[in-house]
Structures are given as C-alpha cells and as structure tokens.
C-alpha positions, -999 to 999 in steps of 0.1 A, spaced: 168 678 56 205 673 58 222 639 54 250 631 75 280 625 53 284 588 72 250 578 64 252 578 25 281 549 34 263 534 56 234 530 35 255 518 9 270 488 28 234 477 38 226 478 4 252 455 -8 252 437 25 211 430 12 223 419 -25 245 395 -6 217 380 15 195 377 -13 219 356 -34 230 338 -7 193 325 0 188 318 -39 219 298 -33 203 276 -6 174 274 -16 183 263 -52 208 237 -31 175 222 -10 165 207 -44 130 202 -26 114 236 -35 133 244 -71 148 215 -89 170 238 -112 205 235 -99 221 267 -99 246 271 -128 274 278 -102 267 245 -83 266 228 -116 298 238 -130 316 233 -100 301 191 -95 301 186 -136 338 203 -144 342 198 -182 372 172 -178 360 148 -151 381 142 -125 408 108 -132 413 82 -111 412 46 -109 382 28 -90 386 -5 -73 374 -30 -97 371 -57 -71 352 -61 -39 367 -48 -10 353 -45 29 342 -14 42 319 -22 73 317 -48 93 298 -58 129 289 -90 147 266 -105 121 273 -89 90 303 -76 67 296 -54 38 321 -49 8 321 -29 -24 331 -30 -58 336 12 -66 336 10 -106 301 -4 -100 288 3 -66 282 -33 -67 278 -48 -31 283 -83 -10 267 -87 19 284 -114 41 260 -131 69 287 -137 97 259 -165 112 260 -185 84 290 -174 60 258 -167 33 268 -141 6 242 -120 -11 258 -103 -38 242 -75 -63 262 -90 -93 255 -120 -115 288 -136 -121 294 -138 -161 255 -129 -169 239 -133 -201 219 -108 -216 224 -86 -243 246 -54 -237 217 -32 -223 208 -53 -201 241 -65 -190 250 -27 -178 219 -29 -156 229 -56 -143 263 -47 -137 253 -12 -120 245 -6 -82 224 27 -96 208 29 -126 182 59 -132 158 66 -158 160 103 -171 137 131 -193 151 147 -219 134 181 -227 135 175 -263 118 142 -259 92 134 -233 103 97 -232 120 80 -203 152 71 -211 177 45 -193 213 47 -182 230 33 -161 270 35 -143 281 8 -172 262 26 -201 275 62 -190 312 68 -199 312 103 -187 308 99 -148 324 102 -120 320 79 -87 333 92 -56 333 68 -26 344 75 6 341 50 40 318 63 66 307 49 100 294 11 92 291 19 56 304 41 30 291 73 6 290 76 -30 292 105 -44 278 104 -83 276 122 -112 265 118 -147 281 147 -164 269 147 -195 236 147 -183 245 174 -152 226 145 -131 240 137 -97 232 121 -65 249 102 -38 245 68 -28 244 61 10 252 22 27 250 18 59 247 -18 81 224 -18 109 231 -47 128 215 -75 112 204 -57 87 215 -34 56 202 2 51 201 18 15 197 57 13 199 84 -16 191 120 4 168 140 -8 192 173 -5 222 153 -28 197 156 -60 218 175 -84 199 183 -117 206 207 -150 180 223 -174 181 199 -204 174 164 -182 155 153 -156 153 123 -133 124 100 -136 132 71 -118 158 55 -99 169 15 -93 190 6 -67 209 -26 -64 180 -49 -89 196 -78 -89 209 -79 -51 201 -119 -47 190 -128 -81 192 -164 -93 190 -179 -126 162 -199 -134 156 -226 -120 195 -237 -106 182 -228 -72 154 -239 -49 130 -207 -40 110 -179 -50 101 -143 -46 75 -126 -28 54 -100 -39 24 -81 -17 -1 -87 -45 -35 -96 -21 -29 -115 6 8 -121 -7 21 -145 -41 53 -164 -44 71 -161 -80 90 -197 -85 129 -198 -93 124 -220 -126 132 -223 -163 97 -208 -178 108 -213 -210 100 -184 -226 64 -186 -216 58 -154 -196 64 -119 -213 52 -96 -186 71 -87 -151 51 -76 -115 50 -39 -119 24 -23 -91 27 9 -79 27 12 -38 -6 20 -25 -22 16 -59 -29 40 -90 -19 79 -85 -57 86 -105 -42 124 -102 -15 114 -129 -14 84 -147 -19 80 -179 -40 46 -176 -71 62 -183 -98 58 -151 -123 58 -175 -117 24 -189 -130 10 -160 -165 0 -165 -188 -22 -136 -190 -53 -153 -187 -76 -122 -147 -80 -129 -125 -72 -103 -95 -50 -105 -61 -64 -96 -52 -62 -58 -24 -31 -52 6 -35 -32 -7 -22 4 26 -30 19 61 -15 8 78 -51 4 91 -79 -14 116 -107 -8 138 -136 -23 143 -170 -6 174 -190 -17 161 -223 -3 129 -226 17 144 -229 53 180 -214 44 187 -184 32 163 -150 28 161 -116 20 135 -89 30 132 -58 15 109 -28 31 108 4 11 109 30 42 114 66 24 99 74 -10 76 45 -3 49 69 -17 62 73 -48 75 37 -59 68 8 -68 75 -30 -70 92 -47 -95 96 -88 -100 108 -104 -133 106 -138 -139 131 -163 -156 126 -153 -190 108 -122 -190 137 -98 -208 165 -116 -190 171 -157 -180 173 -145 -139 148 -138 -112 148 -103 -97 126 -84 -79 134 -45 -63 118 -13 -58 118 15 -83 114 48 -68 95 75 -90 112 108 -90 87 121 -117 61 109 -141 52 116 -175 15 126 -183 -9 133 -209 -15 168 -212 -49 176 -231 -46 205 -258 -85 198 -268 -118 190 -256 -119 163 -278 -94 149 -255 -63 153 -273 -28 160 -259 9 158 -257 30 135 -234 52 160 -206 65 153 -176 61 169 -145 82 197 -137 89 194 -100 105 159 -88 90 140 -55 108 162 -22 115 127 -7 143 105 2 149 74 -10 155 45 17 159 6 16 162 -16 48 170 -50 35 169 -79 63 184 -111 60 169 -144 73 185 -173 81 169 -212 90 137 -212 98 130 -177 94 144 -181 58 105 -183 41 76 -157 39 66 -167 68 97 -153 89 100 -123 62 59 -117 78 72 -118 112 97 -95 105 76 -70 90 50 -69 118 78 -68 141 91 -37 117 54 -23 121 54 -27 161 86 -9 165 72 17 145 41 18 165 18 7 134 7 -21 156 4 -30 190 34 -43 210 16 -71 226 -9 -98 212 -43 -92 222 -51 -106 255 -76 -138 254 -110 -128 261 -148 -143 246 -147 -179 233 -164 -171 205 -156 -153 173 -169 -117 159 -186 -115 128 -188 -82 105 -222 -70 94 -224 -43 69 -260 -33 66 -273 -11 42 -300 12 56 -310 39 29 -296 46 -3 -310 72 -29 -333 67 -63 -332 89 -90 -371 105 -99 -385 123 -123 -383 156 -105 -363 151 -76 -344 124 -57 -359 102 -31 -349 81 -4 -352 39 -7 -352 26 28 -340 -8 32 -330 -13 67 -345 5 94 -329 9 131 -357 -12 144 -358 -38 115 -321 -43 119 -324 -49 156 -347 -77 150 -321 -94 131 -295 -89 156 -323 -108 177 -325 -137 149 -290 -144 150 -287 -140 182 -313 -168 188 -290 -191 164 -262 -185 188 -249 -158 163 -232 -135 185 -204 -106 189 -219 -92 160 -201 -58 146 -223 -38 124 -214 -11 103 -242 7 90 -247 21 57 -267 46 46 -276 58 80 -268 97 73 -296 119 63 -298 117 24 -287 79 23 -259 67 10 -244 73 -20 -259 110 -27 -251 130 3 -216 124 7 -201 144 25 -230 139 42 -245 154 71 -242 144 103 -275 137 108 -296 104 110 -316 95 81 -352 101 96 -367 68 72 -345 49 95 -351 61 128 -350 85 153 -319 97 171 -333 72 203 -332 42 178 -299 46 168 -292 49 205 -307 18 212 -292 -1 186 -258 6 200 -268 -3 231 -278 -34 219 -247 -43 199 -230 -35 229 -248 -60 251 -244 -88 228 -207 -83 225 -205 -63 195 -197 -22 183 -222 -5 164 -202 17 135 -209 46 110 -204 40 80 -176 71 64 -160 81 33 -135 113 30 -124 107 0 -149 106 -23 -178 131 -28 -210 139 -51 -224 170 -62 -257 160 -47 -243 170 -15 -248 203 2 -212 206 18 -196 202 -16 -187 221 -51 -165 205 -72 -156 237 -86 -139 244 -42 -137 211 -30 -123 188 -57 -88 174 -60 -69 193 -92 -50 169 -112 -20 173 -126 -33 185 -154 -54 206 -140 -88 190 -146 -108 177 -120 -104 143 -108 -137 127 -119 -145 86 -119 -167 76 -138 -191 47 -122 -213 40 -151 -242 39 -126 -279 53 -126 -281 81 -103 -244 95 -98 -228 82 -133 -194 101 -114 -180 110 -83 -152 130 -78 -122 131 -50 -124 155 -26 -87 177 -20 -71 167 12 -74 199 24 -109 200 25 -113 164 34 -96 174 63 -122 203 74 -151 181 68 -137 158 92 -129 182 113 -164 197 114 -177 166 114 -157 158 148 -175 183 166 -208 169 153 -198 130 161 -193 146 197 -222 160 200 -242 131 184 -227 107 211 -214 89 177 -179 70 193 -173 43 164 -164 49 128 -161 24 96 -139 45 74 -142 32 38 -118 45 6 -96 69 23 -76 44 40 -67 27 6 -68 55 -19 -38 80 -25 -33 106 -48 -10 139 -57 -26 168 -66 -23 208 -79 -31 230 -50 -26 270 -57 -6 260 -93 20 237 -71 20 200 -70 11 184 -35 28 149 -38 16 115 -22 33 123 8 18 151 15 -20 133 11 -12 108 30 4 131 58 -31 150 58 -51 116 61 -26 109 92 -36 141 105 -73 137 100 -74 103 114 -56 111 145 -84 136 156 -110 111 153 -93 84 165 -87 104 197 -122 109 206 -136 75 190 -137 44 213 -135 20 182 -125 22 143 -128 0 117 -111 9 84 -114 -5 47 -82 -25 32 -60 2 51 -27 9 37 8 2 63 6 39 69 -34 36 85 -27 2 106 -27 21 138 -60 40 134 -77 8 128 -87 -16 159 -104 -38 128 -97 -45 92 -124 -51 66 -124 -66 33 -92 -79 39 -84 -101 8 -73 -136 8 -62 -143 -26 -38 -123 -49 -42 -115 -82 -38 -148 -97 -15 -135 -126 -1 -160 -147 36 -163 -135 26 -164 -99 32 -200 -85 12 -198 -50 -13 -171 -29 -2 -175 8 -13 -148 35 14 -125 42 -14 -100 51 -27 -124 78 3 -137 89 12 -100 95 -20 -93 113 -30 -129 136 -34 -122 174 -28 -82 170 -58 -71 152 -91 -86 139 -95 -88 104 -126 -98 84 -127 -115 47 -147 -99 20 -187 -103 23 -196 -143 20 -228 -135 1 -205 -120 -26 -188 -156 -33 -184 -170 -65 -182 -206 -44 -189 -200 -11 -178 -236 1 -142 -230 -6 -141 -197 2 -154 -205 40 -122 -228 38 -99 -202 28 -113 -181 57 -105 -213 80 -71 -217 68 -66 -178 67 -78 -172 103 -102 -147 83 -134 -136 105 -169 -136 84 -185 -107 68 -220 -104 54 -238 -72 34 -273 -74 44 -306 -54 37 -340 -63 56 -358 -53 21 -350 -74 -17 -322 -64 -34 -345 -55 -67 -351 -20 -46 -317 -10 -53 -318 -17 -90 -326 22 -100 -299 33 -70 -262 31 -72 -263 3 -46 -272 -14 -81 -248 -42 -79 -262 -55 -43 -280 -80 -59 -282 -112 -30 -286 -93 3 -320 -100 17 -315 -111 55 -345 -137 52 -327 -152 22 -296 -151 41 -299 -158 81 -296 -195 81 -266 -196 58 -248 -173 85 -259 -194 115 -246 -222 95 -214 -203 83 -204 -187 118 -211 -217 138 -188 -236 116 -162 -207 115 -169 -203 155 -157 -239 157 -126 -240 137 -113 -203 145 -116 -204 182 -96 -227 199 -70 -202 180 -84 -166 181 -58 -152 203 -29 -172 189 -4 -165 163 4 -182 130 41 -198 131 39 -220 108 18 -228 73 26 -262 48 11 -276 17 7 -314 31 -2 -324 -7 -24 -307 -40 -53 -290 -21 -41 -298 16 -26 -270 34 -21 -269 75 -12 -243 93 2 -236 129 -5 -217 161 20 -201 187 -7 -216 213 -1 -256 198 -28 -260 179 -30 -268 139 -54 -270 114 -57 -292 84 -75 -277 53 -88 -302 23 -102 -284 -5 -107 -315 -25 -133 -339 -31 -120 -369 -12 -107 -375 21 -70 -366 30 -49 -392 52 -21 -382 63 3 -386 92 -9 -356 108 -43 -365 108 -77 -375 80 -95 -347 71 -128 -347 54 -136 -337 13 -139 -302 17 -133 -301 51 -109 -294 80 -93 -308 106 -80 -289 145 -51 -311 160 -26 -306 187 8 -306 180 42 -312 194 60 -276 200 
C-alpha cells in the first residue's frame, strides 16, 4: 500500500513529540521525590552548581512575620529563630547564647536544621549540620506570616527547604515532602529541626519537660551532676517490628513489663510552672519519628527535648541462616512531610496541665474526639470485665478446647455482682469464637459451642444491657496463628524489610509464635468478617493490638511505610465502626481515638526511668469527661491498695480479668500467665473495690480535670470543672492540711471555691 508523502512527516513529529513526553514524565516523576528518590542528574546540577552561589546571610535576628500575639524573627546564617509572645513580651529562642559544649555539639546547637545522612560506602548514620557544612547554600525568602528556606548541602547533593509559618497563637514548622533533593552517593536518614527551641541550662531555671512516656513524666531543669548518661529516645507509636534492628526475639515472658511507647505525637518545656510554656505536636511524619529529651548532663549541660523525624532506617540484612548479615539502609525514604505546630502557653496554662488541654482541644478540632463533654447521665460508675471464655490446650494428637467461662456461668456472675450493688458492668468476652482464643485467630465468626449457643450469647447481651452495661467481642486484626483456617503465613503475613516474615516469638506452650498479618489482608478479614458481625446481630467490638501496633512492610518488592498501615487500619475501622453501636479499643494510638467510645488498659504510670522526676496523667487529663477510660486489670497488681488510689486520683474506671474455672486450667494454654482470675476468689474484692471507686469517682464522672497539685510527699489533689476536689494520701499516716485531713492511705472529696 502506498504511503502518502505527508504521512512519513507526520509520523516522524509524533515520534519525537512521544520521546518528548516520555522524558518529560521521567522528569516529574524523578522531581515528586515520593516514588524515585534518585534526583535526576539535570535537577542536580542545576540546585548543587560546582561554585555555590556568594552572598552574605544576616547574621543577626531580624523580623519577618508578625500578628496580634506573636512576632517571629530569623537569624539566616543559621535558620536560628525567636519567637516573641506579644501577650507577655516572652522570647523563646532556638539558640543558646555563648553555649558550652565541645565543637560538635556546639554546631547542633547553633543550627535550625541538622540532618543525619548515609553514605553508600558506609552504612553508618552520619551527622551534619548548617555549622559543620562549609559547602551550603541557604536561600531565604519572606512569605505570607513566615518565610522559606531554601537549602542545600552541596557536597553531599542533599537539599530541602525549610518552611515557618505563624498561625495565630501558634508557630507552624514544615519541610515538604516534594523539596527532598537527593544524589546517588548519600542519603538522608533523619532530620532535627530547631532542638534546642526553649532549652535551659540546668538547673538556672524553674521547670521541666514533658514526655508521653505512660500516662505522661516530667524531666526536671536541674544540675544532675553527671549522674544520667542516657537521653528519652521512643519512637512514636512504638517499635517498627518490620525494621528495627532491636531484635523481637529478646523478649522473653518473664513477668517484666516493656517500657510504655509514646501514643501521642508530643512533648513540651515549661519555663516556670504557671509562666511560660511550650507545646510541641508532631502533625506530618508523625509516623515515622520520634521523641527526643536530654537531660542536664547527658552529652551536653542544657535540657532539650524535640522530635526527630526518620527519613530512613538502617537494618540488618541476613546473608545466612545462621542469622548472619550486613548493616544497609533502606533504599526508598518515608513519602511524607515533615510538620511541627508548636503552641505557646502563658499563666496558668503554662504547666502540663494546659499543654493537656490544648492537645485535646487539638484532637477535637480534628475530630479525634468529641466536641462536647459527655452529657451527665447514671450516678454510678462502669466497670470493665474482661472474661475469658475458652482458650485452646495443646494434646497429644490434636488440639482441644478448655472452657472456662460459659455464657450461662458468666451470667450468674453478672447476677452476683449485681446483688453487691455492682452494676454498669461492660464485659468483653474472650475466647468466645469457635476454636477459643488464642488458636483460631483470625477466627471464625462463629460462637464457640462449649460456651453456649447462639441464644445464650443473645441473652447475655440482653442482660448487660438491662443492667446498664454493653456486652463486647473480644478482636484482634493484627496478629494471627497458623492454627487458623483463614490464614497462611506463606499469603497472609506482613514481609519485612528484609524480606522474612514477621514472626514474635511468645515462648509459650501451644503457639511458641505468632505472626502479623499484612494490612492488606487484615483489611479483608475485617471486611468479611463485617458481613458476618451483621448477620450474627454482633453490634459491639473490643479491638485489642491493632489499635497500638504499627509497622512498615514489603508488599510486591516495594516498601509500604507506617503511613500507609495506619491509613489501612483507618480504613478498616471506619467500616465497623459504621455498623457497630459501641467499640472499645486496647491503648489506642491518637490516630484510633475516634473509633473508640472506650479505652482499656489505659496506663497510669510511665516508665519510671531514672532521670524522670514525676508520672502525672497527661493521658487522662486528655481524656476526663469525653471518653471512659479503664486502668489495667486490678487482679494484676503488684499492690493493689495503692494502685485503687492511683485510679482515684487518675479518674481511672476498674477493670478485672475473670474466669468462672481456676487459673491452673490455663497452665498448658497460652493463657498461661492468667494465674489469679477465679471469680469466687475474686467477687468480694470487686464489690469492695467498685463500691469504694463508685464513691470517690462519681460525684465527678462527668466533670473535667482543671487542676492537679502535690500538697506534700505522697499527697496529691486534683480538681474538677464541676467544683469538686479530691485529696489522695498514699502514706501511712494521716494528712492535715488546710484543704482538708485525709486518712493513711486514703482520700478525701471536698468542695472548692471556683
């Protein structure tokens, strides 16, 4: 067939019009950073010329923004920053005037931006900072209430930009994910922004720091001496088990308790309790960072806390069964921005009590929590159940099931307690899918048949709901066994980074592992499992471990970060949340507060590490009046006495684990650790408990805490919105004090003056 002589042309321009398109798009693409973090060579050698551009940078502070309450100013050789508070003529500055440290640490200290970087030829993390690097250039220009840095580490073809912004009364810190600049030699690992923004020395000023370590811990402003050697590192939302090189194996049941994670994105200084304060809330990258708090003498002579944002992590990689490997890093970075929102608290507010409020008032606006305090309804307090019905033995062919509370044998209890004016009793219940507990998960949905029928579940709800109280199944989409018949690690586990399995080990009889199901198909069970809830009449879920556990993962060779989890989770929760009446959720992270109508487990203490000075309850604070929230299990106390006190003076509702049947049936099950949970042994401690509780938590169940003081060693009072107070001794002998006597171990509900 003949070709028109215009067609060969034509063809010819589409063709190079097609070579165009295509290198455009490689272009853009390589410029969103998010999918391919290898610069293109172009981009590169036009932002890192060989001669960096000359020019001066203001080597004193000058203003760039200003509104009604604040005025921000800038030093541009540094990127150091003052922020002015207009209400009080406070200055919160990011410098230390004249520090002392020696010269590596004086650069940080110095620096707005430092970054930690990979070097191909060395796996290592290495520090730098806008001291340290002589070849840079720093590029600010003033924007709308703010201004935009524009940064780049040329020898390391490294760059970024640095966005400040006020927001009213507060200040706004931002590096865009789409201004990540990066070459083929090094890599970003981490990056610190503004560490020393309102760091003191010592102990030349009045205050502390916060830290979300429990319930919440204050770090002292004082002179240590030399004696602690360790700072507050935690990673937000706990260990990434998909990545770090802390081995999960180490961890062996041996009645020890891990250290508490940091569940909310925070931290904060206080120059002077009742003056001045500083809030900091890690909004974007949150995933992927974590808190950091050094004490007087830990490196350095000042007090500093901030948030380190993880670009990307270095790994073990295994080269031999035998478990050996070689340190890399990962090859992608974390397709997130990094934002800050400092607040700055002034008076009364000036404490971690206003830096609570603010928070929950941060949460409400985001519409983690609700907008109103719950309206005032029963006089008397709820108390959590959590009630083991079956659990699974090992045998010497097969498996069996241990039955230790039935549907009818846990309705007689309810009666019990009901009878010793126990009531609004929540139950979740344990064990109560077909296959028990710990084997079948993910389990049917089906009830276990030793437990009941279908009717005597009914009934039991109905029940529960009579007396006040929500009858919920216990769930877990997290973790999974290869007992059950909806799973294969082989399809269903999550891939770590290094491309084994994610396994725990949990050292017990039955199921000495369990493994972490993707978030993909976490998300299908749940989905299936929906339709089945539905169908079921089930309307009330406990969701246990997937609220508090996150993780990255490989997912067709690419790595799924954090984010993306926890964005599945969101999902997952938000389709049974719509067709569930009530949910209860485990230690929920920030990001699951507004799935959960009730929180379990919630801890009152911190950590206890050495350099912290005092637990207070942040968490609670956070929480009173908007949502109920329930202490760990009394019959899990080390000393129950002054543990019932600490749920009086956190507001903290009871919780019990029970089983109708001895604990010693559990001993060949992984339930093996239950070991006081008979109800017989139990039901007049939590007549005793509750009523006490009952007492001295509900003249102030719908109230909010405003205030909380240490009245003297051991005495502690806090205060309600509704003008009640009340006094806590955890000593021996009697307190008497102006406010009122309290009894040895004791408390004490006053009225007070608003």
């Amino acid at each position: 067939m003949r070709i028109n002589k215009w067609v060969k042309p034509l063809l010819l321009y589409g063709l190079i019009a097609a070579c165009i398109a295509f290198f455009a798009f490689l272009y853009l693409r390589g410029s969103a950073k998010e999918v391919e973090d290898t610069t293109p060579a172009a981009v590169l050698k036009a932002e890192f010329p060989d001669k960096p551009a000359a020019g001066a940078l203001a080597s004193d502070y000058r203003l760039v923004a200003e509104n009604d309450r604040l005025a921000l100013k800038v030093k541009e050789a540094t990127l150091g920053i003052q922020i002015v508070n207009k209400q009080s003529g406070y200055v919160w500055s990011s410098e230390i005037e004249k520090p002392e440290a020696n010269e590596t640490w004086l650069n940080f200290i110095k620096s707005g931006l430092s970054i930690d970087y990979f070097d191909k030829q060395n796996n290592n993390a290495i520090r730098t900072d806008l001291i340290s690097e002589a070849n840079k250039t720093i590029e600010v220009k003033a924007i709308d209430q703010g201004f935009q840095a524009t940064v780049r580490f040329t020898d390391l073809k490294i760059g970024l930009e640095l966005v400040v912004k006020l927001d009213g009364d507060q200040l706004v810190v931002t590096i865009p994910k789409e201004s990540v600049l990066e070459g083929e030699q090094f890599k970003l690992g981490a990056i610190f922004l503004y560490p020393f923004l309102g760091a003191t020395k010592g102990g030349e000023m009045g205050g502390y720091m916060f830290i979300p370590d429990g319930s919440g811990a204050l770090i002292d402003f004082a002179d240590n001496k030399g004696k602690f050697k360790t700072p507050y590192e935690s990673k937000i939302y706990g260990q990434n088990k998909a990545i770090d090189i802390a081995r999960i194996t180490d961890f062996k049941f041996d009645g020890v308790k891990d250290p508490h994670t940091a569940q909310f994105p925070v931290f904060g200084l206080v120059h002077g309790e009742g003056q001045h304060a500083l809030l900091g809330i890690v909004e974007d990258g949150k995933y992927n960072a974590k808190i950091v708090s050094y004490a007087n003498g830990v490196k350095t002579p000042y007090n500093w806390t901030t948030a380190s944002f993880i670009v990307r992590e270095s790994y073990l990689q295994p080269t031999s069964r035998t478990m050996g490997g070689v340190v890399v890093f990962e090859k992608n970075r974390n397709p997130e921005s990094m934002q800050l929102r400092y607040s700055f608290l002034e008076g009364k507010d000036a404490g971690y009590i206003g830096m609570a409020k603010t928070y929950r008032n941060y949460l409400i606006a985001r519409g983690d929590m609700p907008a109103q305090p719950a309206a005032e309804g029963d006089a008397n307090i709820p108390i959590h159940l959590d009630v083991l019905g079956a659990e699974t033995e090992g045998g010497l062919l097969s498996n069996r099931i241990v039955a230790m509370t039935t549907a009818e044998q846990l309705s007689a209890m309810l009666e019990q307690l009901r009878g010793e004016g126990v009531s609004r009793a929540n139950v979740v219940y344990k064990g109560w899918n077909d296959g028990g507990l710990s084997g079948t998960n993910p389990a049917p949905v089906g009830y276990e048949s030793a437990l009941g029928s279908a009717g005597d579940f009914a009934a039991l709800s109905e029940q529960l709901a009579g007396q006040g109280g929500k009858l919920y199944y216990y769930s877990d989409f997290t973790t999974a066994n290869e007992g059950s018949k909806r799973f294969s690690a082989r399809s269903g586990a999550v891939r770590k980074i290094d491309k084994s399995l994610l396994e725990v080990p949990t050292y017990l009889e039955v199921y000495p592992s369990t493994y972490y199901m993707s978030a993909d198909f976490a998300k299908r069970i749940a989905s299936d499992n929906a339709k089945a809830y539905k169908k079921k009449g089930i309307d009330a879920l406990a969701v246990d471990v997937t609220p508090y556990e996150l993780f990255s993962e490989r997912v067709d060779g690419n790595v799924s970060g954090r984010s993306k989890t926890a964005a599945a989770y969101n999902d997952m929760m938000e389709l049974l949340k719509s067709q569930m009446s009530a949910m209860a959720m485990y230690r929920p992270n920030d990001y699951m507060l507004r799935f959960a109508d009730r929180l379990l487990d919630v801890p009152m203490h911190s950590s206890q590490y050495t350099y912290t000075s005092e637990e207070v309850p942040f968490e609670q604070i956070v929480l009173k009046g908007y949502k109920d929230y329930f202490a760990e299990p009394v019959n899990f106390f080390a000393n129950p006495r002054k543990e019932v006190l600490s749920m009086i003076e956190t507001a903290s509702y009871p919780t019990y684990y029970l089983t109708h049947e001895q604990a010693y049936r559990l001993k060949h099950t992984n339930s093996r650790e239950v070991f006081a949970s008979a109800f017989d042994d139990w039901k007049d401690n939590i007549a005793q408990t509750y009523n006490m509780l009952n007492k001295a938590l509900g003249p102030v169940q719908y109230a909010t805490m405003e205030g909380r003081a240490v009245l003297a060693p051991g005495v502690v009072q806090v205060t309600y919105s509704n003008g009640k107070a009340i006094l806590v001794n955890y000593n021996d002998v009697t307190y008497d004090g102006k406010e009122g006597s309290v009894p040895p171990l004791g408390y004490t509900v006053i009225e007070v003056k608003p």
